[in-house]
Every structure is written in C-alpha cells, then in structure tokens.
N, C-alpha and C positions, 0 to 999 in steps of 0.2 A: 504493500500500500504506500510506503514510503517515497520508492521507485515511482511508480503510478503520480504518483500529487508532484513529482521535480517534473516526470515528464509535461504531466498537466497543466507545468506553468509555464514550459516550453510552449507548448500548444496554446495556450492563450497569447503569451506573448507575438507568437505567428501571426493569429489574428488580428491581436491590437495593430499589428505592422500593416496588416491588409488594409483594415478598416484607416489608418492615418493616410497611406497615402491614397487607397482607392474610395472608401467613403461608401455609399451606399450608391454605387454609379452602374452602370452599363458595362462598364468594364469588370468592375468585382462580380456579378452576375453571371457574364459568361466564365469567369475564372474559376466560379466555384460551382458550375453547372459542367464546364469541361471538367475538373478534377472530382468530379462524384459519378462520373459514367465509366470511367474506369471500376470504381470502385463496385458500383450497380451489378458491374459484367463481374468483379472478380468474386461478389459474393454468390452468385451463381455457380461457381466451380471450386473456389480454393478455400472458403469459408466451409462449404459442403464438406469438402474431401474432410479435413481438416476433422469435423466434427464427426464425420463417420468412420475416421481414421483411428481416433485414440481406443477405443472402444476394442475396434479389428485386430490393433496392434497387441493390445493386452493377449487376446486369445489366440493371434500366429504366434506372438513369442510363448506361451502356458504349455500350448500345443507341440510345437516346431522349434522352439530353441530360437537366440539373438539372429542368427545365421538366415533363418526364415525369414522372420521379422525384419533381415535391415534389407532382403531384399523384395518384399511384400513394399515395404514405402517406396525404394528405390521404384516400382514400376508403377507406385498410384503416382508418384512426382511424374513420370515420362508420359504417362497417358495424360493428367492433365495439362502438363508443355504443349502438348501434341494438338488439345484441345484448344489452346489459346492461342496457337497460331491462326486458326482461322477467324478464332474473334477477332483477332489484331488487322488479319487481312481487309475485315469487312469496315473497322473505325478507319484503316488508312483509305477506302477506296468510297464510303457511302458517309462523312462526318456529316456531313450537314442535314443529310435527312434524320440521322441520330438525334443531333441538337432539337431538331424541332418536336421529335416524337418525348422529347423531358421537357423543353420549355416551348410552347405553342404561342406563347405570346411576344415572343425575340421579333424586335424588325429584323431586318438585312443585314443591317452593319453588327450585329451583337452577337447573331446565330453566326455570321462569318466567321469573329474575332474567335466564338466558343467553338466554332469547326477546327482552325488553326491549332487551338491548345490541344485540343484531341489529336491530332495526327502526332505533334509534338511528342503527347503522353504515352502514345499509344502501345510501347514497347513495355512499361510497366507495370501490365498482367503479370508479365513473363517471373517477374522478381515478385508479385504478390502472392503468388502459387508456393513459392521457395520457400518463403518468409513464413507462411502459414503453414504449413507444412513442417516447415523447423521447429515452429514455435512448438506444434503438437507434441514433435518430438523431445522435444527438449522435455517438455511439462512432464511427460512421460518416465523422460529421468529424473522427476524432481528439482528442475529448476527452472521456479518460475520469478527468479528477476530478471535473466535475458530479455527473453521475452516482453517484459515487460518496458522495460528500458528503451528495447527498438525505437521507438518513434523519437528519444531524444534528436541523433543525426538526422529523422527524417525531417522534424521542424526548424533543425537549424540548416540543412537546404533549403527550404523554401523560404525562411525569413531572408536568406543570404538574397535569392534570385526576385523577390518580392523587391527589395533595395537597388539591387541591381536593374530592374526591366526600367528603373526610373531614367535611369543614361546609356542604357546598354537597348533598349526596345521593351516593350511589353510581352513578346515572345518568351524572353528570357523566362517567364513562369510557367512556360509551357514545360521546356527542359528540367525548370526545377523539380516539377511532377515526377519526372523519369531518374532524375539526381538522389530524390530524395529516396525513392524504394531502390535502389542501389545500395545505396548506403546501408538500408538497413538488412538485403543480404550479406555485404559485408561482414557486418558486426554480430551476426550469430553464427557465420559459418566455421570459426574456428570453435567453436562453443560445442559445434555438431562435431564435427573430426573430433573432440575431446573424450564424447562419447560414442566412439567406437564405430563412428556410422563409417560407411564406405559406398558410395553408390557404385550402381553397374545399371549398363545399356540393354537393360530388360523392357522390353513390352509386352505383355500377354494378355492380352482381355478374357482366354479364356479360365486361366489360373482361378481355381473357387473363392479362395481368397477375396481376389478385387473382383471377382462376379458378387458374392456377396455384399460387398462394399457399396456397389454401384445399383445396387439393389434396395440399400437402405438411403444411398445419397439421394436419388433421384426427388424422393418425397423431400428429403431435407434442400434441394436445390430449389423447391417449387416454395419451400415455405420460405426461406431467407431473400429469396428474390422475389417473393410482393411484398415483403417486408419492407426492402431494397426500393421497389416500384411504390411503393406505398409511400416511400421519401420523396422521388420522382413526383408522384402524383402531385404531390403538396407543392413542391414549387413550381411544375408548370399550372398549375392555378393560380399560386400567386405572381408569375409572372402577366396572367393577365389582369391581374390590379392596379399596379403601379410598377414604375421604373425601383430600381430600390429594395422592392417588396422580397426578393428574394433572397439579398443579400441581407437583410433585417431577419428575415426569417432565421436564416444560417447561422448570422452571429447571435440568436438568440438560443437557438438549439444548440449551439457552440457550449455557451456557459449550462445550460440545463444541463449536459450528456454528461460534462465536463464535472460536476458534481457528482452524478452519478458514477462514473465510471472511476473517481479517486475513492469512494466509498464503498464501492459494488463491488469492479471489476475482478480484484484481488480475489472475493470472497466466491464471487461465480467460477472462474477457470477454477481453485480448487475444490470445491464443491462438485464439479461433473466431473473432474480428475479420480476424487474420491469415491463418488457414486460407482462410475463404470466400474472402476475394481471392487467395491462391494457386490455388485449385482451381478460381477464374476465370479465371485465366490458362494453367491444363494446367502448373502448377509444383507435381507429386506430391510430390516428392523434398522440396522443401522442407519440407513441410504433415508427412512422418516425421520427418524429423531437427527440426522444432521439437516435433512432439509428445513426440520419444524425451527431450528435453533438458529437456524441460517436466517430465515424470512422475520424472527422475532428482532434475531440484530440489525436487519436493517430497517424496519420497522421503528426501532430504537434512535436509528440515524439519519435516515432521511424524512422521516414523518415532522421536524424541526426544522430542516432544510430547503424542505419545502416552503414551509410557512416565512422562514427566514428571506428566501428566493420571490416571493407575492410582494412581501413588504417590501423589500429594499432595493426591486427591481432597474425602477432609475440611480440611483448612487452606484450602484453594481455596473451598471451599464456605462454610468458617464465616466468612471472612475478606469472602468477596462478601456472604451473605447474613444471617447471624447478625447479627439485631438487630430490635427490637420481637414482633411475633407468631412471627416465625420461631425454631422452637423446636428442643431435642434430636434430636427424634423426624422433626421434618420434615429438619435434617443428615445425619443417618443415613439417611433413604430418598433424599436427594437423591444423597449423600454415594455411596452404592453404585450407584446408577443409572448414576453420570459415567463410576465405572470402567466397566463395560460399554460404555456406550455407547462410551466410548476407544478401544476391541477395533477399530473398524470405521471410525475416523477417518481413516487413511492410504486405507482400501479408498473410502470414500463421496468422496473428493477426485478420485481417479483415474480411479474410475467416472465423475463430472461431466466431466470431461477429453475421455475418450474420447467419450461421449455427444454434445459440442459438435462434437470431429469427423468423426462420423457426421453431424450435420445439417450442417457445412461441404459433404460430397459432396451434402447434400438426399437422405440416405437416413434417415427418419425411421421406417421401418417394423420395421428393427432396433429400436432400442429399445425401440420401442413393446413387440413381443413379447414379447422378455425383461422388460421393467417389467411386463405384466402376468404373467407365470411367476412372479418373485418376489412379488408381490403373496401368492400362492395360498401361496406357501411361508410367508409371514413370518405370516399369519393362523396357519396350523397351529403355528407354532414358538411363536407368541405365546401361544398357548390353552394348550401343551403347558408353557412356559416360567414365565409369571403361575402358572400352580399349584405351582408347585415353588419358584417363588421372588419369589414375588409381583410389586410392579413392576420390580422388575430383571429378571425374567423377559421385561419386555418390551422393554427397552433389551438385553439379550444376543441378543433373536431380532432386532432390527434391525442390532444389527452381524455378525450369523451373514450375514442376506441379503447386506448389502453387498458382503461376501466372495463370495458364491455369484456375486454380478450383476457384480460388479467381473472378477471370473476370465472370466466368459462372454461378457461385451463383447471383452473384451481378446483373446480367441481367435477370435472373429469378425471384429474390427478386422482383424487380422492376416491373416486370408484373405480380407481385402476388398479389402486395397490392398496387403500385403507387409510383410515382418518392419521394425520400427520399432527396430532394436538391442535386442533382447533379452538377448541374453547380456548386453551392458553392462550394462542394467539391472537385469539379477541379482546383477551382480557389486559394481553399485555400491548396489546396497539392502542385501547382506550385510553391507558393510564400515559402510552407518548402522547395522545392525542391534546388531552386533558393539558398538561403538561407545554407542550409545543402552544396552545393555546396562551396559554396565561404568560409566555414569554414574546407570542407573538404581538398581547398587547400593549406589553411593557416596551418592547421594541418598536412598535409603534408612533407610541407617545413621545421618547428620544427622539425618531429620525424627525418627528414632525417637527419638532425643534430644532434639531442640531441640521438638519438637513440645506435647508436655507441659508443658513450661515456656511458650513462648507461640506463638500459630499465626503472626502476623504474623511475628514473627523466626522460626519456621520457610520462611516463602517467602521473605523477604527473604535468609536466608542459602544455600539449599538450588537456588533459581534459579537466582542468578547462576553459584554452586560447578557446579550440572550443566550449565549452556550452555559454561562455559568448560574442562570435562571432556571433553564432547562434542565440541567444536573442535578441542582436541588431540589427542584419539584419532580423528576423522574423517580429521583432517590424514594425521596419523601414519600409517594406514592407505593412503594416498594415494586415496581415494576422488576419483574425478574431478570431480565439480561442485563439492565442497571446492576442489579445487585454483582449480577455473576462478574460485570467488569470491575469492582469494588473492588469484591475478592480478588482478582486476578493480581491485581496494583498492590494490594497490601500485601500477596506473595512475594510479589518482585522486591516491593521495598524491606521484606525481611530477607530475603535472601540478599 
C-alpha cells in the first residue's frame, strides 16, 4: 500500500502537469481518448489472460512441476503477442474511424489530433500483454511490490513528454504513451529472470492447458471489456456536451480511482492471490471469512473517504489542479463531477472484490452477465442523466450502476458459496456510516470557513481534524475492524 500511495502521487502529479498546460481543451480530450483505446483493447486480452492465468498456473505447477508451469505462460504470452499484432495492424491502418466509434462528438480537427496519438501508441499493446502477465507472475511468487511500483517510470514518461510536446510538438505525447509501457517492461523483467522464468518459442493452442484457459478467458474478456466500453461509453456522451466535458470527467475519475486504488488495490491483488490457492486446496471456509474481513476493512476506509471526497471536492480539485490553462469553469465541472462520482466509490471497491472471487472459483460467467446488464443500464441512465445535468449526469449514472452491480454480485456470491457474515457486515458498515457522518459535519463547518480564506489551509486543516474525528467515533462505536487495527498497533508498539 505504501508503494501504491508514492506511485499514486506520481500519477496525480502527471495529471496536475496535463491539466496546467492542456486545461480542459481539445487537445487534452483527444490525448486522453487516444491513450484509453489502447488500454480498452489491452483489457480485452492481457487483463483477461492475466486473471485467468494465476489460477491455471497454481494447478500446471501442483500438477506438472515449475518446468510445466514456466512453459504453460511462456505460450499464453506468444499466443496473446500473436493476438495483438492484428489489433495493432487494425489502430495503424483504421485510427480515425476508432476515435469516432469512443468519442462521437470530436469535430475534424480533434478526432484527427486523437487518430495521430493512436498510431503513435499503437505499438504498446505489445509491452501491456508482458507487463500483465509479469505482474501475474510475479504475484504468484509472492511479490507484490514490483508490481506494484511499475507505473512509477510509466508516469515519469509521460510527465517528461507532456513538458516536452510544449517545444518539441504535441506529438511528443503520443511516443510518450509507447515510452512509458517500455519502461515498465523494463523494470520487472529482471524481477522475472530472478525467478527462474525462462521463456521458449512455444505456441500450441491445442495444449489443454491454455485450451482450458481460453475457455474460462473468453467470458472474462466479454466482462472487462464492457467494463472497459462502459468507460468509452461515458465519455463519448460526454463529448457531446461540451468541449472540456471529457477531460473534466477524467480528471475527476482520476482522483476518485486514485483513492480507491491506494486503499483497495493492495488488498484486492492479495485477496484473489489468496483465494485461488484456497479454492485449490477445497479451503471454502477460508476464501469467506477473508472475503467477509476484507469488504468490512474497506468499509472501514472508504465509507469516510467518501464523505471526505463530497465535501471537499472543490479544495481537492483546485488544490490538484488549478494552475496554468486550468481555469474557473473547468473547477466547477471537475469540481461536481468528483462529488458524484464519490456516491459509488465504497460500491465500485467491493464490486472488484467480489468479482476476483468469483474468478478465484473460475466462475467467470457471473460477471460477465451482470457487466453486460449494467452496461444497458448505465447507457440509459447516462443519456437520461447528461440532459439534466450535463457531465455530472454522467458521473451520477456511473455511480447509480455501481450500486445496482455491486448489490447483484453480492447476492449471487452468496448463493454461490454461503452467507460470508452479513449481519456483521451490516452492523459494522452502520457504525463507519454513523461515524463518517458526524465527521462529515464537522468537516463541513471548517471548510465553510476556512475555505474562502484559503483552499490549501482548508485541506490541510479539515483532513487531519476529520480522520482523527473519525477514529474516535469508529473506536467509540466499537466497530470491529476498528478495534482489530487497535490491537494490531498496540502489538507492534510492544514488540
């Protein structure tokens, strides 16, 4: 988590660099529409493998010995290479009808500028496949700071070439796209040679192995790619709002994820790590009680950060990004987008949760369905929502689904394998709820005050006051995972 929160502020600072000299312009728009269509295509393929890889691996290596195992990856990596080449063929020879099919609303000159970055990018499938794949592996031997750390190089490429397109052309952030996943095969691949991997120039599609594999991916490709088009969708609607509208949406799902993912992500990759090998062993019981303990901690921690994130939305926002082109008008649309999107951040954590362990059992078909049900849902809520309140409208319909998808899983979980402490975890979400409340007012009252006078000393003062509000009232409460990190702090400080 430690790793995760440096990277995280790598990654904002990226931003912050975008948003000073692009602003919420035509240009930022197509830059952040080109560099999310790579990623749309790579979660179709290398996210897939990826998730239906740790699982496979566990069972070639129980079965077959390391010697299987390193070359069961070696040939999921070459078949999905193999795979990206044609995707790569199709962004170099078809960009512009791509652009149009994510943002409908680009004139000429914007879909052009966003065709260019794509062709630029387009070679970084290729190292997104590696990367994901590595990571799997790596997780596999128990390390997951690599992993985790990756994105530092990748954000210090793009802050580099962001700075750079100023005197060197705007191009440059095309290359940067391609710079930056470079970089981060680089930096895990001596990590992989450490453990013992060795590729070899295998392809087999009919080896049972990756028949199996490509048998549980499929369902898992169809679910992470409306997920993926589920993003798409949302910003070609709001590209036909307003100029701007899309790059407001970004940077405000920037800082939501961006919470999430210093709080969550840590706990998710180990969580399905763990799972998978319980559910290889027939250790059920286990794979509940870490998931029940799992969903109550973060329950713990983002049910306040959320609240935290409503309230302090413009300070947060003008404090990240106010500076150079980013102006009033872009604060204010970022500035209300965050709160909504907020609504849905407890729900979109738990959702990922539950998801990983449903692919833990290798029931991939769940999700699939419901990811695409909500799909259907969030285009109507989005169309319905953007008219009524423009791009917030479409950050309120995205956290509305979450909720719908997050509920639906969670009831399905439960008649898949058996009640995972519910009650508890009612009882101990009320008392964050409870809790987050009473600091949400308090917090409140400060920024309405301290706000206007200056945004910085509003967060600096209004943070620290609601986490250590929070803490005493969680305590107080006697909420359970409270308690349990008490204990844990008073171990450490006698030891």
């Amino acid at each position: 988590m430690i790793i995760i929160i440096i990277s995280k502020l790598f990654g904002m600072f990226r931003d912050v660099v975008l948003a000073n000299y692009y602003g919420t312009s035509n240009i930022s728009d197509a830059y952040l529409i080109a560099s999310s269509v790579p990623t749309l295509l790579f979660y179709f393929i290398g996210h897939a493998l990826s998730t239906a890889y740790i699982p496979m691996y566990n069972k070639v290596k129980k079965e077959k010995g390391i010697s299987a195992a390193n070359k069961y990856t070696s040939n999921i990596i070459n078949i999905s290479l193999l795979i990206c080449t044609g995707i790569i063929v199709l962004l170099l020879i078809f960009p512009t009808q791509i652009v149009k099919l994510f943002a409908v609303g680009f004139d000429n000159e914007t879909a052009a500028l966003a065709s260019r970055f794509i062709r630029y990018s387009a070679l970084s499938l290729y190292f997104m496949v590696l990367v994901n794949v590595g990571n799997g592996f790596l997780q596999l031997n128990d390390n997951f700071i690599v992993p985790a750390a990756i994105s530092i190089p990748q954000n210090l490429a793009i802050i580099a070439t962001i700075v750079l397109s100023t005197t060197l052309g705007i191009m440059t952030m095309g290359w940067g796209i391609l710079a930056a996943k470079i970089l981060e095969f680089l930096l895990i691949l001596p990590f992989i040679k450490m453990n013992e991997y060795k590729h070899s120039a295998v392809i087999d599609i009919q080896d049972q192995s990756v028949r199996e594999t490509l048998y549980v991916v499929v369902p898992i490709i169809i679910g992470v790619g409306v997920s993926q088009i589920d993003n798409a969708i949302s910003k070609s609607i709001a590209s036909t709002i307003s100029e701007g509208a899309i790059s407001a949406l970004s940077y405000a799902s920037i800082i939501n994820t961006a919470v999430q993912e210093v709080l969550v992500t840590g706990v998710v990759t180990v969580l399905f790590a763990d799972s998978a090998a319980h559910v290889a062993n027939n250790e059920y019981e286990k794979v509940k009680h870490k998931l029940s303990k799992t969903i109550d901690g973060m329950m713990l921690l983002l049910i306040p950060a959320s609240i935290g994130a409503i309230i302090l939305a413009e300070p947060i926002v003008t404090v990240f990004f106010s500076r150079g082109n980013f102006n009033k008008q872009s604060i204010e649309m970022t500035s209300a987008a965050l709160q909504l999107f907020s609504i849905g951040m407890v729900f979109i954590s738990v959702r990922n949760s539950l998801i990983k362990v449903f692919y833990a059992y290798k029931d991939t078909k769940t999700p699939t369905i419901t990811s695409v049900s909500v799909i259907i849902v969030n285009i109507i809520l989005s169309l319905i929502f953007s008219k009524m309140l423009g791009v917030q409208g479409v950050a309120l319909a995205n956290s509305s689904v979450a909720i719908i998808h997050c509920l639906t899983l969670y009831f399905l979980l439960k008649h898949k394998i058996g009640d995972f402490n519910t009650i508890k975890t009612l009882k101990n979400s009320s008392k964050a709820l409870i809790a987050g409340i009473i600091m949400g007012a308090i917090v409140y009252v400060m920024n309405h005050f301290i706000m206007p006078i200056n945004m910085v000393a509003s967060i600096m003062v209004t943070v620290p006051l609601g986490m250590a509000v929070y803490a005493l009232t969680v305590i107080a409460l006697k909420s359970e995972p409270a308690l349990d990190v008490c204990k844990r702090v008073k171990s450490i400080l006698k030891k």
